[in-house]
Every structure is written in structure tokens, then in C-alpha cells.
C-alpha positions as MATLAB code, in Angstrom:
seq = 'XXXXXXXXXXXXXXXXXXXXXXXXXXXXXXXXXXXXXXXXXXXXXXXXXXXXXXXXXXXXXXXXXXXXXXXXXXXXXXXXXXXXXXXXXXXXXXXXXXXXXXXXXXXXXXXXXXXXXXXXXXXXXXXXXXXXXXXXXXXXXXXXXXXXXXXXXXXXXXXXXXXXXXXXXXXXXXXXXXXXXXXXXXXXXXXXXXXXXXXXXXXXXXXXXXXXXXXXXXXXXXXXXXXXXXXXXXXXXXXXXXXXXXXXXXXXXXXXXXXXXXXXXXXXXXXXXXXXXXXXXXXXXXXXXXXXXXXXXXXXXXXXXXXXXXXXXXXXXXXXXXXXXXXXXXXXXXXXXXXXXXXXXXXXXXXXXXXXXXXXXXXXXXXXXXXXXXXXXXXXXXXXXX';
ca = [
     -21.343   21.212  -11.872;
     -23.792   22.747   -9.249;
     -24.184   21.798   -5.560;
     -22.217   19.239   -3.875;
     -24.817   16.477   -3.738;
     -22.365   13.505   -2.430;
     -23.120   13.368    1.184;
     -26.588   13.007    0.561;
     -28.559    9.581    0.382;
     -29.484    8.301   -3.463;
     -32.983    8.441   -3.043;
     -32.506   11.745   -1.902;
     -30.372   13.240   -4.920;
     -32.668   11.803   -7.009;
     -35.505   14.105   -5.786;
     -33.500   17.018   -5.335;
     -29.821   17.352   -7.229;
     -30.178   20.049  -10.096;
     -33.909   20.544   -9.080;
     -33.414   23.351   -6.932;
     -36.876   25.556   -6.515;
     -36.993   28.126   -8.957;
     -35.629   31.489   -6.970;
     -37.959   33.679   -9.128;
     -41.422   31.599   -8.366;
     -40.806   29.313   -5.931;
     -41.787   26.384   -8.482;
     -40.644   22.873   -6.637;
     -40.956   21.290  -10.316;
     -38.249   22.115  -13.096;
     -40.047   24.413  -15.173;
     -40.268   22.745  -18.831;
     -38.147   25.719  -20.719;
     -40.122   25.460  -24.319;
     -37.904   27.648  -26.084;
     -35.460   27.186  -29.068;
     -33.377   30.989  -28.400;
     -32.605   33.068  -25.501;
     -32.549   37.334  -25.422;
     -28.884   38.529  -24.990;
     -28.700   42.020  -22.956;
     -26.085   42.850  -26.024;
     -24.643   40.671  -28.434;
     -22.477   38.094  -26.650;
     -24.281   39.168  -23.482;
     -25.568   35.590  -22.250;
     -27.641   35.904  -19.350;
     -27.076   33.416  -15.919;
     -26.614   29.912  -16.825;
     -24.679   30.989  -20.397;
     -27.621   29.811  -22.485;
     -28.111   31.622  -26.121;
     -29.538   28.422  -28.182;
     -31.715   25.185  -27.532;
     -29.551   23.146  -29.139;
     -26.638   24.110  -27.340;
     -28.014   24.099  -24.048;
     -31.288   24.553  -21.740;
     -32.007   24.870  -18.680;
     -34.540   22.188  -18.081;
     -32.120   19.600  -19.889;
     -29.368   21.416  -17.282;
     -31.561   20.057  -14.644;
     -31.631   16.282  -15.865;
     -27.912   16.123  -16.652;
     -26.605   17.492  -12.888;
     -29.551   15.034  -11.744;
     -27.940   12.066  -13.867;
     -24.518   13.093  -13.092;
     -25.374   13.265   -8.986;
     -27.042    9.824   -9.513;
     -23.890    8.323  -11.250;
     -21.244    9.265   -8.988;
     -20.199   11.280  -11.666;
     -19.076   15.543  -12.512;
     -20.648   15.546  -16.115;
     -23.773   14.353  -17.274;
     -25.525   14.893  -20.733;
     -28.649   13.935  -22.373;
     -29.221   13.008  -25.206;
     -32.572   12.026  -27.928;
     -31.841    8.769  -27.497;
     -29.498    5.727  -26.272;
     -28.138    5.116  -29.618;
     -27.426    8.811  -30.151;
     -25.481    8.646  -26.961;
     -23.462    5.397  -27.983;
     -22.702    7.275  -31.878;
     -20.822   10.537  -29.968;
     -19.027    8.289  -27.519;
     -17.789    6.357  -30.359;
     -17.083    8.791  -32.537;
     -15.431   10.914  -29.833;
     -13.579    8.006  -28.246;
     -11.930    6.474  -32.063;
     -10.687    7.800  -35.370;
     -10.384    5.702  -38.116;
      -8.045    2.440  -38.290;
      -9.147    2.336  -33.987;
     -10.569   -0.761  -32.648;
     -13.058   -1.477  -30.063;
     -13.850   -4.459  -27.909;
     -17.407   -5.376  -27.633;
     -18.788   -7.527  -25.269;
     -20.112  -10.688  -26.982;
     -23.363  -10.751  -25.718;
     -24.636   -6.857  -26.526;
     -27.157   -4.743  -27.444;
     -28.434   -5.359  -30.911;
     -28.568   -1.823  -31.886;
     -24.592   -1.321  -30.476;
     -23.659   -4.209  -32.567;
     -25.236   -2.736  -35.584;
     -24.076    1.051  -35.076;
     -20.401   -0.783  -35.154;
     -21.033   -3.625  -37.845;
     -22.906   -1.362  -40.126;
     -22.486    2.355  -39.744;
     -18.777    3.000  -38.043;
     -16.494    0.324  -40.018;
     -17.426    2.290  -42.928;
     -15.651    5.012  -41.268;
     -12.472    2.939  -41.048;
     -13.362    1.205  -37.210;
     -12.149   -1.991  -36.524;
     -14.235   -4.516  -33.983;
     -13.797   -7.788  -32.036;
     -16.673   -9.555  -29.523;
     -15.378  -10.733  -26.811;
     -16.797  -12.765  -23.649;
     -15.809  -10.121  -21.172;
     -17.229  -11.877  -18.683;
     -13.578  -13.684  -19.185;
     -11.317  -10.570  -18.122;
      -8.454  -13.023  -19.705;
     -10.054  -12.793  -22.996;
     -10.209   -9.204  -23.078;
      -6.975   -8.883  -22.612;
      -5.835  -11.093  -24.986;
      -8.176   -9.198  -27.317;
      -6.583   -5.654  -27.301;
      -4.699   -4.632  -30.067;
      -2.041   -1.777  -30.178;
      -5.118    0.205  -31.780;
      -7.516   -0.765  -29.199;
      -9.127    2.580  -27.983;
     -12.477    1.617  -26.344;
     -13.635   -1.984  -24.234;
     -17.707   -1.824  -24.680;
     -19.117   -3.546  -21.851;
     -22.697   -4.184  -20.357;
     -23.317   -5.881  -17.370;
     -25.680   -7.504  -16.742;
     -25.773   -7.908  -20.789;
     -28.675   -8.104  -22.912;
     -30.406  -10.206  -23.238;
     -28.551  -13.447  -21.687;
     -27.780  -11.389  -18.227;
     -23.947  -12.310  -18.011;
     -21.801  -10.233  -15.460;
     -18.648   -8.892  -15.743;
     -16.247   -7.660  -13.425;
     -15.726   -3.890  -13.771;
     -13.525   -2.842  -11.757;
     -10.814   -5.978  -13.693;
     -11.783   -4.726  -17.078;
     -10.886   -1.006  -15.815;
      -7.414   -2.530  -15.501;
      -7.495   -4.178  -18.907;
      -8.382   -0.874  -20.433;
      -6.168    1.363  -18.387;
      -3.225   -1.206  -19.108;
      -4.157   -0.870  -22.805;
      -4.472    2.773  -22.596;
      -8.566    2.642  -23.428;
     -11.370    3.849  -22.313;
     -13.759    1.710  -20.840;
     -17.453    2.623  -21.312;
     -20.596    0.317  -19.366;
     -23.869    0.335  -20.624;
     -25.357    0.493  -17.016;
     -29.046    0.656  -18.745;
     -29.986   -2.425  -17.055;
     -28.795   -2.208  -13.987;
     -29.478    1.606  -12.945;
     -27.814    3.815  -11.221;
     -29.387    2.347   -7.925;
     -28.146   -0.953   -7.934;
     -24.545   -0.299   -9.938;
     -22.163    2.645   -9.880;
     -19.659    1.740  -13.146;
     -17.595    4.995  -12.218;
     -16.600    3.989   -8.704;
     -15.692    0.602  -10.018;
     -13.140    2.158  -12.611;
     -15.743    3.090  -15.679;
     -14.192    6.108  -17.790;
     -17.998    6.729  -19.231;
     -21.441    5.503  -18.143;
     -24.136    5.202  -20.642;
     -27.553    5.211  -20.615;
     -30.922    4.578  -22.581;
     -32.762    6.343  -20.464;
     -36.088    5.250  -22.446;
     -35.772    2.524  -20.044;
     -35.615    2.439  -16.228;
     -34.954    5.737  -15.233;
     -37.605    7.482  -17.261;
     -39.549    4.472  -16.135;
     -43.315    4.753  -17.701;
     -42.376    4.022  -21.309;
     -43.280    7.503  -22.558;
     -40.238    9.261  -23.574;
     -37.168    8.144  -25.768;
     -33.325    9.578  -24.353;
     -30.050    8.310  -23.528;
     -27.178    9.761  -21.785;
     -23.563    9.753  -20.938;
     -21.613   10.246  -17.719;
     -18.052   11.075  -16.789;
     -15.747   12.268  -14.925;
     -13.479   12.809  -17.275;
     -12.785   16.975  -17.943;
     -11.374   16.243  -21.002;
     -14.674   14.070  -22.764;
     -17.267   16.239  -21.340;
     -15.767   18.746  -23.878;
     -15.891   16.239  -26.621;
     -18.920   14.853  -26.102;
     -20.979   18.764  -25.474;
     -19.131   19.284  -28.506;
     -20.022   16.256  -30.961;
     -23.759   16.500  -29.405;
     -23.741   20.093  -30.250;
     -22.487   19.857  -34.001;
     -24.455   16.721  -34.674;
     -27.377   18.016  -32.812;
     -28.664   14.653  -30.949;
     -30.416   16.274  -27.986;
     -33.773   16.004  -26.431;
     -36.262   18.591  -26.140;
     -37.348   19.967  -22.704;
     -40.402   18.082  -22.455;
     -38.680   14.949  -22.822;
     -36.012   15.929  -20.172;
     -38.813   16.952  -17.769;
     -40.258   13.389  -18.215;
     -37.171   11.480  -17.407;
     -36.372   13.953  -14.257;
     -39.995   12.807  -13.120;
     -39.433    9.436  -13.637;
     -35.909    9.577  -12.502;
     -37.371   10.345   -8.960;
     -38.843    7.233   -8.418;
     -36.036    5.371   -9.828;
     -34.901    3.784   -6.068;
     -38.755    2.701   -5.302;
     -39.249    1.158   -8.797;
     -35.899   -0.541   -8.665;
     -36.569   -2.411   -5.392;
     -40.372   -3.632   -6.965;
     -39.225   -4.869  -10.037;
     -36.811   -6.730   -8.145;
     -38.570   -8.183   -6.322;
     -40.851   -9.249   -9.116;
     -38.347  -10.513  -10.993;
     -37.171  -13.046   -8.075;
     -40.793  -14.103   -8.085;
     -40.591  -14.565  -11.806;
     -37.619  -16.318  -11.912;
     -38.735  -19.136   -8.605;
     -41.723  -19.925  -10.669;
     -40.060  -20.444  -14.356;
     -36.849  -22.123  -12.501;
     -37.825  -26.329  -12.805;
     -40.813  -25.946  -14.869;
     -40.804  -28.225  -17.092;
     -41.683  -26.259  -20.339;
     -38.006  -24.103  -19.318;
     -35.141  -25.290  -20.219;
     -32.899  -22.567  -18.738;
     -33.813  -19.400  -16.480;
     -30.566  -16.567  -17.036;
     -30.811  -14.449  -14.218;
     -27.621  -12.926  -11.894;
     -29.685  -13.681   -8.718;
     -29.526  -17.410   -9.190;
     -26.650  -19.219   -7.085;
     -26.206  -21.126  -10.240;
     -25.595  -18.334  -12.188;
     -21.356  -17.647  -13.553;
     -21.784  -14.179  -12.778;
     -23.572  -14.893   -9.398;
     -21.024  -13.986   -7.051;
     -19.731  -11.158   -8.778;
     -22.948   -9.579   -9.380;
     -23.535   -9.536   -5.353;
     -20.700   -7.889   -5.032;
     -20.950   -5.066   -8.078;
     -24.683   -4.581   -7.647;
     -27.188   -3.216   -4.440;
     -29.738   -6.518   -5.984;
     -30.089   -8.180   -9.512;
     -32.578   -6.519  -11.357;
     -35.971   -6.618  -13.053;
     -34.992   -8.592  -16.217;
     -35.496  -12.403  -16.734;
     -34.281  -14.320  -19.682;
     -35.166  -18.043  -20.125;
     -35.358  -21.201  -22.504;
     -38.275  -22.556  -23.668;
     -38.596  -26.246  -24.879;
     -39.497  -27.258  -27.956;
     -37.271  -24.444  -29.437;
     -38.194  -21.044  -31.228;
     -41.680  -22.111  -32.800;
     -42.564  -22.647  -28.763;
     -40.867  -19.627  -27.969;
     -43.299  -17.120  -30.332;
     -45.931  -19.291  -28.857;
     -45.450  -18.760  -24.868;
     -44.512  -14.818  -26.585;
     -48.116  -14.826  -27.855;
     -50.473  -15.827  -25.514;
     -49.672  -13.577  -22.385;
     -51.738  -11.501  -20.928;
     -50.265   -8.803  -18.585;
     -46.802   -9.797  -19.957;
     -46.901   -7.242  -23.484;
     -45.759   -8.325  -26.243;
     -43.089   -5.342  -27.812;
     -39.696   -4.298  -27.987;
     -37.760   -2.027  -25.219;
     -38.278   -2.596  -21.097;
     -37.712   -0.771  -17.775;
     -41.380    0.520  -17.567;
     -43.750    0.074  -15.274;
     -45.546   -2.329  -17.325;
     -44.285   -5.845  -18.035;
     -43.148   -6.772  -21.039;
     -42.619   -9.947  -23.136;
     -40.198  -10.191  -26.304;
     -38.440  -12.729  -28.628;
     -34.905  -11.055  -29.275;
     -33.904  -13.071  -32.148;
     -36.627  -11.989  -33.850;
     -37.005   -8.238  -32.341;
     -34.408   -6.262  -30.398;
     -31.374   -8.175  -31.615;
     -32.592   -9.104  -35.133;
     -29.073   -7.439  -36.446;
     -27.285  -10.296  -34.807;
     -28.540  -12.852  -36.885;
     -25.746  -14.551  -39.004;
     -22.822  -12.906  -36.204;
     -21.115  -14.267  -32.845;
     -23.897  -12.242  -31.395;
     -26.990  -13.975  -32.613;
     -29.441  -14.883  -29.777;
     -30.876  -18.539  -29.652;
     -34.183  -19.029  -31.166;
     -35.775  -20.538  -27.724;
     -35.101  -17.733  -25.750;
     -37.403  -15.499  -24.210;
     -36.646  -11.856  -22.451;
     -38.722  -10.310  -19.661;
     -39.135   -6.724  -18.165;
     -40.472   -7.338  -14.873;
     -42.504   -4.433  -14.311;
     -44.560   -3.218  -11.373;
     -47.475   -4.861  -10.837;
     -49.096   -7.576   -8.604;
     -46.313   -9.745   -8.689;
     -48.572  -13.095   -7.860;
     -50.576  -12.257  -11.334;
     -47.574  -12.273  -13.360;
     -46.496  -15.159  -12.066;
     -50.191  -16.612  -12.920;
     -50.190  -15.166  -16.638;
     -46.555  -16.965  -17.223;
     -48.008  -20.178  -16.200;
     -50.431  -19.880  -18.278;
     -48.523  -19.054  -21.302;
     -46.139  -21.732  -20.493;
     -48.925  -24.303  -20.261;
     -51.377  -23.282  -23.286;
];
């Protein structure tokens, strides 16, 4: 990787590691590199950086992965065109055919479908597992057990597991263990100190922040899957193109600032919904009522920008709080600065229905975004009380 960027402060390598000024303008902004090829002085003859195709590599994509990489903790970051084309190579570099992998029971609706639909055609073998209960995940490997999925918190109920516990379960088992760290950031969790063999990303969400560009990415430390992963992503081809890079850099820079205001939203948020009586149940790590509570103080800087909650009366009340906010918008996808309202059952974890992973029909997921906290506090109330 380039420059040693570990003594300096997070906020800090996130406004300057990989985004040196350009030496031949001065430029204190990556340039965007808009090009698909690169002139060789002679065939073979790669100029500095090594780069000959796009797809293969470029610089402004360079730029973004040292950036992610510095943020992470980690020696090896790449992009990606999107989260889920980050999850296929890591699971397709990380098991063969007749391999199982552990999956956390309360995941990602588009995880649970890349595994349930698309990779035990290819022969992989899954089980979900409350990792939240390390016992349980050990009980669940298998002699073929070559990957523990984990996010934490998890989407969209917001349990916590421990890490640095399942690191043991999968070292023990000989696994890798890869954490979705998509809600939590980079700023408030660092998977790789805690044990992690990969971080991944969607980078759609919080670190490109303004809900304008689609990416994902992976980090490790790991020599030996950096190779396997550049090589999948090359042969498959799953990369994004410099613009988009350049637009998750920006937003990347902000990442710390953003962090600490949707937090503190979200603890707004979560004192008004908490008691009212149209609320059944609030699921949010910063609660002292919360399983995970403890554990998440001690894994994570602060708790987050996403709420999850209950609402009585069941899932016709649910669409019907969904549909009548104002600031909160309705849609799919979250970690922009915007705030955003959405019924998983029926949107971002649709695939679940029928599995152990299908959401209940009452509940409710927020992304806290950015703005006047008070007024999203108002325009819940509002929703909650017609």
C-alpha cells in the first residue's frame, strides 16, 4: 500500500490517505481518471502505478481503496460496483462447492438471497445462526464450514455480536470470518482489530453518504485474499467507474462529522418512539435494555444512525405510519444525508419471506439522517398519531 497513514487521527486519514496532491498540477482533489486504456512506452512497458486497463485498475479507484483500507485498519482495500458484487467475490473466493457458511440469522436480505438462491446452485451449503449467541455458532460449524457471515449491528433488528469471540469460533474452525461493518462505519467499529479476516462494505450507504452513487468494498489484511479477490473482481469485472469512486472519496471525507449527527439524531429518535404508546418495541444498541447493549459500548465509538421499532396494531399500521411521513422518505437503502423510512418485510428483506430470516410485519426501519433533529422527531409523531 502507499504511505503509512496509522499514526494519524481518523478524521484525518479520511481527508488525506491515498489523496496525495497530484505532483504534476498540484490538484488537492483526486483527479476523476475517465479512461478505459493506458499508453505503454513499449509493449509491456506500464507506466508508474502499473496501470494498462480500466478494468484492471485506475488510479482514481487506487485512491478510494488506500483511503478505505487507511480507514479500516486494514493493508488492502478494493472497490467494487456495488455491495452485493463485493459479497459474490468474497464468497466465491472464500468456498468451493460442498463448503458451508454460517450466516447470521438476522441479515441482509440481499446476502440471504445471493446464498439461498444463486450460490447453493453452485454446490454451497448454509445455516442461520443467532450469532449474537457465540455458543450457537460454534455448535453450528461443520467440518466444511469455511466462512461465519456476520453483521453487527444487523439489519434490520440491530442485534450485536461479539467480534472479537466469533474470531475465535472461526479461527478454531479454521474459517474466515467476514463483518458486514455497513452499518456501523468505519468510525464507530474497526472489525479487523477485533479479529475480522475481511471487512465489507456497501458503500452506497454511509460512507458515500448523499445517496448518489452505488459501490461496495472489501478490506483485509490478509496477503493471500487481496490476490483472490483483485483477481475474481478482475475476471468477473464488478468494478466501479472513476466517477463513482470520486463520489464515495468525497463523501468518505465527511464520514466522522456525519457519523456523530446521525447519532445523535438517532438517540433523539429513539427517546421519543421509546413509551409511546402506538410502539410496541424500539431495537436500538444504545438502549440499556438492549441484549447487545453492553457489548456494543464496548465494540463501537457510539450506536449509530439506524432505528428499528414495532408498531401496534401490526403490519396494516406499519404501511400506515410508513405512509404518511413527511421528512422521513419513504424507499429502500439508508446512510444518506436524508432520512429515510421503510417496511423491510415488504422492501429490503422481501427474500426472507417464508425463511428463519423473515422480518415481522409490524416493524419499521429508520435511517436517521442529518437534519434538524427536533423536526424529525415532530414528523414521527405525527405519523404515529394520524
Amino acid at each position: 500500500m502507499a504511505d503509512d497513514t496509522s499514526r494519524w487521527g481518523f478524521e484525518t486519514r479520511a481527508i488525506h490517505a491515498g489523496q496525495r496532491p497530484d505532483p504534476r498540477t498540484g490538484s488537492v482533489i483526486v483527479p476523476i481518471y475517465a479512461t478505459s486504456t493506458f499508453a505503454q512506452d513499449g509493449v509491456g512497458g506500464v507506466r508508474e502505478g502499473g496501470y494498462e486497463y480500466s478494468r484492471t485498475a485506475n488510479p482514481t479507484r487506487t485512491a478510494l481503496e488506500e483511503s478505505l483500507a487507511s480507514l479500516e485498519g486494514g493493508r488492502h482495500g478494493l472497490a467494487f460496483a456495488s455491495g452485493m458484487a463485493a459479497a459474490d467475490i468474497a464468497l466465491r473466493a472464500l468456498t468451493r462447492p460442498g463448503d458451508h457458511v454460517i450466516l447470521g440469522g438476522d441479515a441482509y436480505g440481499g446476502t440471504f438471497r445471493l446464498l439461498d438462491k444463486v450460490l447453493t446452485l453452485w454446490g454451497v451449503e448454509y445455516t442461520t445462526v443467532d450469532l449474537a449467541d457465540v455458543n450457537a455458532a460454534r455448535t453450528a460449524v461443520r467440518p466444511n464450514t469455511k466462512v461465519i457471515w456476520c453483521e453487527t449491528p444487523t439489519n434490520p433488528l440491530l442485534a450485536i455480536a461479539d467480534i472479537a469471540a466469533l474470531a475465535d469460533v472461526a479461527a478454531e474452525a479454521g474459517a474466515k470470518l467476514v463483518v458486514d461493518n455497513t452499518f456501523a462505519t468505519p468510525y464507530l467499529q474497526s472489525p479487523l482489530g477485533l479479529g475480522a479476516d475481511v471487512v465489507l462494505h456497501s458503500t452506497t450507504k454511509y460512507l458515500g453518504g448523499h445517496s448518489d452513487v452505488v459501490g461496495g468494498a472489501l478490506i483485509t489484511s490478509h496477503d493471500e485474499l487481496q490476490e483472490q479477490f483483485a483477481f475474481l473482481r478482475n475476471a468477473v469485472g464488478a468494478v466501479p467507474g472513476p466517477f463513482d469512486a470520486w463520489l464515495t472519496l468525497r463523501g468518505a471525507k465527511t464520514l466522522a462529522l456525519r457519523m456523530e449527527r446521525h447519532s445523535d439524531n438517532a438517540e433523539r429518535v429513539v427517546e421519543a418512539l421509546v413509551g409511546h404508546p402506538r410502539v410496541t418495541k424500539v431495537y436500538y444498541p444504545g438502549l440499556p435494555d438492549h441484549p447487545g447493549h453492553e457489548l456494543a459500548g464496548k465494540q463501537m465509538r457510539r450506536y449509530g444512525g439506524m432505528v428499528s421499532f414495532a408498531v401496534a396494531g401490526g403490519e396494516e399500521a406499519a404501511l400506515e405510519v410508513a405512509g404518511r411521513t413527511k421528512l422521513f422518505i419513504l424507499g429502500e437503502s439508508l446512510g444518506g444525508v436524508e432520512s429515510l423510512i421503510e417496511h423491510p418485510g415488504r422492501m429490503t428483506h422481501a427474500s426472507t419471506t417464508g425463511s428463519p430470516l423473515q422480518v415481522p410485519g409490524d416493524v419499521l426501519r429508520l435511517s436517521v439522517g442529518i437534519e434538524d433533529g427536533a423536526d424529525l422527531v415532530q414528523d414521527l409523531l405525527h405519523a404515529l398519531g394520524g
